[in-house]
C-alpha positions in Angstrom: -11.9 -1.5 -28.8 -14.0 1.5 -29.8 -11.5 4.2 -30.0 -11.9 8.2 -30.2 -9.2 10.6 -31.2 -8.7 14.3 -31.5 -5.6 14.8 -33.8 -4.1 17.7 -35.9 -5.3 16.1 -39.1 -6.0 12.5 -41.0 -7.3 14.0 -44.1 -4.5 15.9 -45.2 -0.6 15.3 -45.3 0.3 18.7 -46.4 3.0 19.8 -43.9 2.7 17.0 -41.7 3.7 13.6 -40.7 0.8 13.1 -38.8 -2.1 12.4 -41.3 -0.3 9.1 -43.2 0.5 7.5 -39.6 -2.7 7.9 -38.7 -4.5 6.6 -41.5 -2.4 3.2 -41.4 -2.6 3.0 -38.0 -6.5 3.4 -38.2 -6.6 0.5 -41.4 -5.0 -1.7 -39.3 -7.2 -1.2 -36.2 -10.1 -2.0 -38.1 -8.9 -5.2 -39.7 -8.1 -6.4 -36.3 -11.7 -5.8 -35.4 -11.7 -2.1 -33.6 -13.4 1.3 -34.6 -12.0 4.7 -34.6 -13.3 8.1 -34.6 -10.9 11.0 -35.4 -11.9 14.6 -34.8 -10.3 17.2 -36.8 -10.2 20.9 -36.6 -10.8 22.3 -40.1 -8.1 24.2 -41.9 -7.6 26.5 -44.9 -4.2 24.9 -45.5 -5.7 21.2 -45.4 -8.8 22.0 -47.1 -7.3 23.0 -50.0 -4.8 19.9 -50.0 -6.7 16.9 -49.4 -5.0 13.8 -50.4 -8.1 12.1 -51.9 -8.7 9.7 -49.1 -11.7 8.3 -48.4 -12.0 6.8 -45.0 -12.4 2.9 -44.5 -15.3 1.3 -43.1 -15.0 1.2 -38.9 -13.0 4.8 -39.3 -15.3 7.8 -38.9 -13.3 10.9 -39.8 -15.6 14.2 -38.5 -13.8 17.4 -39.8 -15.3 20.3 -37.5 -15.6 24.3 -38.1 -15.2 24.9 -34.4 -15.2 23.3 -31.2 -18.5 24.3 -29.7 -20.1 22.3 -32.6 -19.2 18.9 -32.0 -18.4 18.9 -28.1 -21.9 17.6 -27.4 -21.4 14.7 -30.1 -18.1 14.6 -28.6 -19.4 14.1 -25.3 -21.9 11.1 -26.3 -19.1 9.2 -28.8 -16.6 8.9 -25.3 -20.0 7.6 -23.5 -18.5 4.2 -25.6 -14.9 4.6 -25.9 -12.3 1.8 -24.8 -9.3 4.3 -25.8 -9.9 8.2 -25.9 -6.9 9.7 -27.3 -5.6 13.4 -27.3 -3.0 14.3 -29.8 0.2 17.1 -29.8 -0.9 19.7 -32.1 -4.4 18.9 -31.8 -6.0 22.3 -32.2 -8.7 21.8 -29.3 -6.4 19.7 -27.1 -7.0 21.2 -24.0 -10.7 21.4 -24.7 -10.5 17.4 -25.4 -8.8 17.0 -22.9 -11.3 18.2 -20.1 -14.4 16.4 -22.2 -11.8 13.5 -21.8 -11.6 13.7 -18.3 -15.2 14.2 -17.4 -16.2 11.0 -19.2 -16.6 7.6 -18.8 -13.8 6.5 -21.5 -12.0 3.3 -19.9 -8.7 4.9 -20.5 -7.7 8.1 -21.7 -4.6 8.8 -23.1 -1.9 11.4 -24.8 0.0 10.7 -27.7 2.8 12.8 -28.8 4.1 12.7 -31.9 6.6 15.8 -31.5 7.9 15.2 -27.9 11.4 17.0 -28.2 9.4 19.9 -29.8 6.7 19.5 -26.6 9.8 19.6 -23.9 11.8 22.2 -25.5 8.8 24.5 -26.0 7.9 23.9 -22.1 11.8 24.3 -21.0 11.6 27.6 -22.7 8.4 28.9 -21.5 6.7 29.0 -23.8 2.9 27.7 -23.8 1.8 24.7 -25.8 -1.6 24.6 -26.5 -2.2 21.5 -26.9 -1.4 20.1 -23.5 -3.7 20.7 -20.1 -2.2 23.6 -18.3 -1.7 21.0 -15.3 0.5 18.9 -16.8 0.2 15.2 -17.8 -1.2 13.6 -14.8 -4.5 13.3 -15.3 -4.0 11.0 -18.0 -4.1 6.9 -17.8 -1.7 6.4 -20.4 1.2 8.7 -22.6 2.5 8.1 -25.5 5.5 8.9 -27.2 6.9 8.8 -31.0 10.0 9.5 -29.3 11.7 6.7 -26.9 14.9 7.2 -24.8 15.8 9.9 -22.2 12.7 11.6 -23.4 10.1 8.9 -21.8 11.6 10.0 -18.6 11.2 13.7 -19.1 7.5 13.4 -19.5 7.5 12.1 -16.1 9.6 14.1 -14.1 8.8 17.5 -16.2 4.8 17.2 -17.1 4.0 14.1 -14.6 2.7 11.6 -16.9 2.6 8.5 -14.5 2.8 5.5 -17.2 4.5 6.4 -20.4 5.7 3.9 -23.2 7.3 4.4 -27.0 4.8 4.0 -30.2 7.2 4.6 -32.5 6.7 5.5 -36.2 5.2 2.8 -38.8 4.0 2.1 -42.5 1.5 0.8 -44.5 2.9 -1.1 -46.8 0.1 -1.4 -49.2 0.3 2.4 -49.5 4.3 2.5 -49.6 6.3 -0.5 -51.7 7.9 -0.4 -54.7 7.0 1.5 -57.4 7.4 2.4 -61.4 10.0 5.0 -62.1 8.8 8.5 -63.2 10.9 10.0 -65.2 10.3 13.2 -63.5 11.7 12.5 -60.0 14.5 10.4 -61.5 17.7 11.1 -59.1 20.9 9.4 -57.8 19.8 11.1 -54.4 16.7 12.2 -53.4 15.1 13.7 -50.6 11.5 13.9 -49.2 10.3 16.2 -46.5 8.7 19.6 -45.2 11.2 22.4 -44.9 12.2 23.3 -41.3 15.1 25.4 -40.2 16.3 22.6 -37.5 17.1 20.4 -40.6 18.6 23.0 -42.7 22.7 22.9 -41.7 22.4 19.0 -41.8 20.7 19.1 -45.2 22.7 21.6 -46.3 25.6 19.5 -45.4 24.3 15.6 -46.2 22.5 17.2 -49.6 23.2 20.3 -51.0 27.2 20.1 -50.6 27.2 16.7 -51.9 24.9 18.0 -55.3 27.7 21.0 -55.5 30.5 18.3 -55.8 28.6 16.0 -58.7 27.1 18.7 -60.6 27.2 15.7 -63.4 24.6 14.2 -61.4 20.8 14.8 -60.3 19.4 15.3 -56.9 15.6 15.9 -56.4 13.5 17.1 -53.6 10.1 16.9 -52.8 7.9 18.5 -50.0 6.4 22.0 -48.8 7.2 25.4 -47.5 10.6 25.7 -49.0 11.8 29.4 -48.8 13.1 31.2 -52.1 16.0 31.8 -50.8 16.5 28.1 -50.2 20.5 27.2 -51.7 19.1 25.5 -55.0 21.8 24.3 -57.4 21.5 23.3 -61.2 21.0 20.2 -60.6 18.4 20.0 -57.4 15.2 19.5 -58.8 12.2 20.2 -56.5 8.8 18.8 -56.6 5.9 20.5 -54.8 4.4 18.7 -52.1 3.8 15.3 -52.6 0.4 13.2 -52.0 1.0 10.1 -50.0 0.4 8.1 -53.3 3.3 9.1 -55.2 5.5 8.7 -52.4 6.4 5.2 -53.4 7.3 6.8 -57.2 9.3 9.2 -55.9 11.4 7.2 -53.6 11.5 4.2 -56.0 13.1 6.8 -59.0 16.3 7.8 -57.3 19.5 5.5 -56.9 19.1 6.0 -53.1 17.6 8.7 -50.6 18.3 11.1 -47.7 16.9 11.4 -44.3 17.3 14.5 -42.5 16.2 14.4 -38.9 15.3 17.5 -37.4 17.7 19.0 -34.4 15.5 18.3 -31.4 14.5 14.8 -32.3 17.8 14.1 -33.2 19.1 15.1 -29.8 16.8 13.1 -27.8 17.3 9.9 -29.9 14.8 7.4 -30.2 13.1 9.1 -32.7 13.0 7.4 -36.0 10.9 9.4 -38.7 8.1 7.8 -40.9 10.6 8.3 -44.2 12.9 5.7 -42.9 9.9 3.0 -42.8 8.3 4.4 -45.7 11.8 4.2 -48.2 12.5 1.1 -46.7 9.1 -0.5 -48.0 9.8 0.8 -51.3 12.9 -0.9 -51.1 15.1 1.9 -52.0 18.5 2.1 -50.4 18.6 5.2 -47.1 21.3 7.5 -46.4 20.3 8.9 -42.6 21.8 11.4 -40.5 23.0 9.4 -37.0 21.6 9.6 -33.6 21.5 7.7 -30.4 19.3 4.6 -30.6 19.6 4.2 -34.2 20.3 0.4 -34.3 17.3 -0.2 -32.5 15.1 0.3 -35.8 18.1 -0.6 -38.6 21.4 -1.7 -38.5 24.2 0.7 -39.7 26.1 -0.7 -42.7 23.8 -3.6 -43.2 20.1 -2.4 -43.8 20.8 1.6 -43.6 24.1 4.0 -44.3 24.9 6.2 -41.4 26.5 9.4 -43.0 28.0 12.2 -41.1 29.1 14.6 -43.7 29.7 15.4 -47.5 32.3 13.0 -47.4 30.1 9.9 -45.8 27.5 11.0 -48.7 30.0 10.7 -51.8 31.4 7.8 -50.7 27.6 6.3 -50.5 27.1 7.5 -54.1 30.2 5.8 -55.2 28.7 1.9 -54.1 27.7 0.0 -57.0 23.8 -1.3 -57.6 24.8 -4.8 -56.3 25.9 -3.0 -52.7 23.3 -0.9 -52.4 20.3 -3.1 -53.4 21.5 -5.4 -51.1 21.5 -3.0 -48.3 17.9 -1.9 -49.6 17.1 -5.3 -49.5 18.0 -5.8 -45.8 15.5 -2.7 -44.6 13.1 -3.8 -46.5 12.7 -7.1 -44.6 13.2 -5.2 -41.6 10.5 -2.7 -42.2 7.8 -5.6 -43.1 9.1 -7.6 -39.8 9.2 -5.2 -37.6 7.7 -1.6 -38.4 4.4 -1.9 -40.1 1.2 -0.2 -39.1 0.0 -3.9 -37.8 3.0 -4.6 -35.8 1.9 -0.7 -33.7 -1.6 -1.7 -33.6 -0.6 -4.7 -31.7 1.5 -2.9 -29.7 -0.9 -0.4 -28.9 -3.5 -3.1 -27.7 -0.9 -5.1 -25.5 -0.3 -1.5 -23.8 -4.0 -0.9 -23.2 -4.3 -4.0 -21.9 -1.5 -3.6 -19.9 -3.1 -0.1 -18.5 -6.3 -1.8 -18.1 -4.7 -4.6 -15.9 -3.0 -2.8 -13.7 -6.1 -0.3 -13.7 -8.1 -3.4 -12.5 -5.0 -4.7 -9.7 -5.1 -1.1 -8.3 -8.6 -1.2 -7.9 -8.8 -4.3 -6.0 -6.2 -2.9 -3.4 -7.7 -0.2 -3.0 
């Protein structure tokens, strides 16, 4: 497949969970023989945090100034695509999504990464930019990060007609375990952008539990954290992290945190890329709980479910033994079931899948 994608961004993670999916996602596609093409809308914020990635052969990555000068290129690249694929937060989504339409792409598709975000934003009225004014269905195909309840409010709210989960993943080349660095050493750590939806249940699950073991040290790592943001003693913060000291970071605490944010939380279904990438570095996870969970890892065995300060000291209280074993179960998990391979299979059996019943259809008719 010859595949064509307008995205938020691939070459920088600053802020984002978008650009280290789709740059495993994209490896993977290659080695199993397909091409992508990723169009990105140009950014102060992202141009002056590249990650230092360079593209792999079979991935064409074409950061544009403004629309107007790549929609004719645009135009002739769908001429040969198998999947053409519009993104949430892609800055010219509408835009791509008309070229889209007009072409001769075999199927053409939405992907949303931030689905409760996308139905809570269209619930309230507000307008998302991204998406067609008309809805979803125009499209042959919509994807979802999120699974669950929320596969069945694209339907019946935007009218996407065929819908299916593509759920988060890793590269495990990029995220496994690592040397410690003395300068993210931790008993807890956590690692993500700052957004007020996470705040009460990292206040709770983090900074409560560092206020109660001020004898121990707690680290986090990510961007646009507020001044005013509860630090303690003994919370360390790093700046935002490049993918490649991810695995470092994770690797030097005892264990770490995941914090989903409210709305994904809610809907359920909606496991984020830190679970897959910790769990590849084989470092034990703490996680916040939500409905459909045990579907990626199972409480108590491969992940701790924690609920409050309580849940958290307890967790910190478990002796090496315990936890690596428990670190030990997600890691097998992760490399079994949640790689950037097992998703690009995926993604081909549902293209072929679209493309079937694209063909049956046809005959009926």
């Amino acid at each position: 497949m010859h595949l064509v994608i307008f995205g938020l961004t691939m070459s920088s993670s600053w802020g984002n969970g978008h650009a280290t999916l789709w740059r495993g996602l994209a490896k993977a596609l290659v080695s199993r023989g397909h091409t992508v093409c990723f169009y990105e809308k140009d950014a102060p914020y992202y141009a002056n945090t590249r990650d230092g990635w360079e593209s792999p052969a079979g991935v064409r990555l074409r950061i544009y100034s403004n629309w107007e000068e790549v929609v004719a290129e645009a135009r002739a690249e769908l001429r040969d695509a198998d999947l053409a694929l519009t993104t949430s937060y892609c800055a010219d989504g509408m835009a791509a999504a008309r070229i889209m339409f007009d072409s001769a792409a075999s199927i053409k598709a939405f992907y949303d990464l931030d689905t409760p975000i996308t139905l809570d934003a269209l619930r309230s009225g507000a307008t998302i930019p991204y998406l067609p004014v008309e809805g979803l269905g125009a499209f042959d195909l919509v994807l979802s990060y999120t699974g669950g309840k929320a596969l069945t409010a694209l339907q019946s709210e935007l009218g996407a007609h065929t819908v299916a989960p593509l759920y988060g993943w890793v590269d495990p080349e990029v995220h496994r375990p690592a040397a410690i660095r003395e300068e993210f050493r931790s008993q807890l750590s956590y690692l993500g952008t700052f957004a007020n939806d996470r705040q009460a249940a990292l206040d709770k699950l983090f900074v409560q539990a560092a206020r109660q073991r001020p004898e121990m040290r707690f680290a986090i790592g990510g961007a646009q954290y507020p001044e005013d943001f509860p630090w303690t003693q003994n919370i360390f913060f790093v700046r935002h992290l490049p993918p490649s000291l991810h695995s470092a970071f994770f690797c030097s605490s005892r264990m770490t945190l995941n914090v989903t944010r409210e709305a994904m939380a809610r809907y359920g279904f909606c496991p984020s890329g830190r679970l897959f990438e910790a769990a590849a570095c084989g470092v034990p996870i703490l996680t916040d709980v939500w409905e459909g969970l045990s579907t990626f890892f199972e409480p108590g065995v491969e992940i701790m479910a924690v609920q409050s300060t309580e849940d958290v000291l307890l967790t910190l209280s478990l002796t090496d033994r315990e936890l690596g074993e428990i670190a030990a179960a997600a890691n097998a998990r992760v490399l079994a079931c949640h790689t950037a391979m097992q998703r690009a299979i995926e993604l081909e059996e549902i293209c072929n899948a679209v493309s079937r019943n694209t063909a049956q259809c046809a005959v009926t008719a």
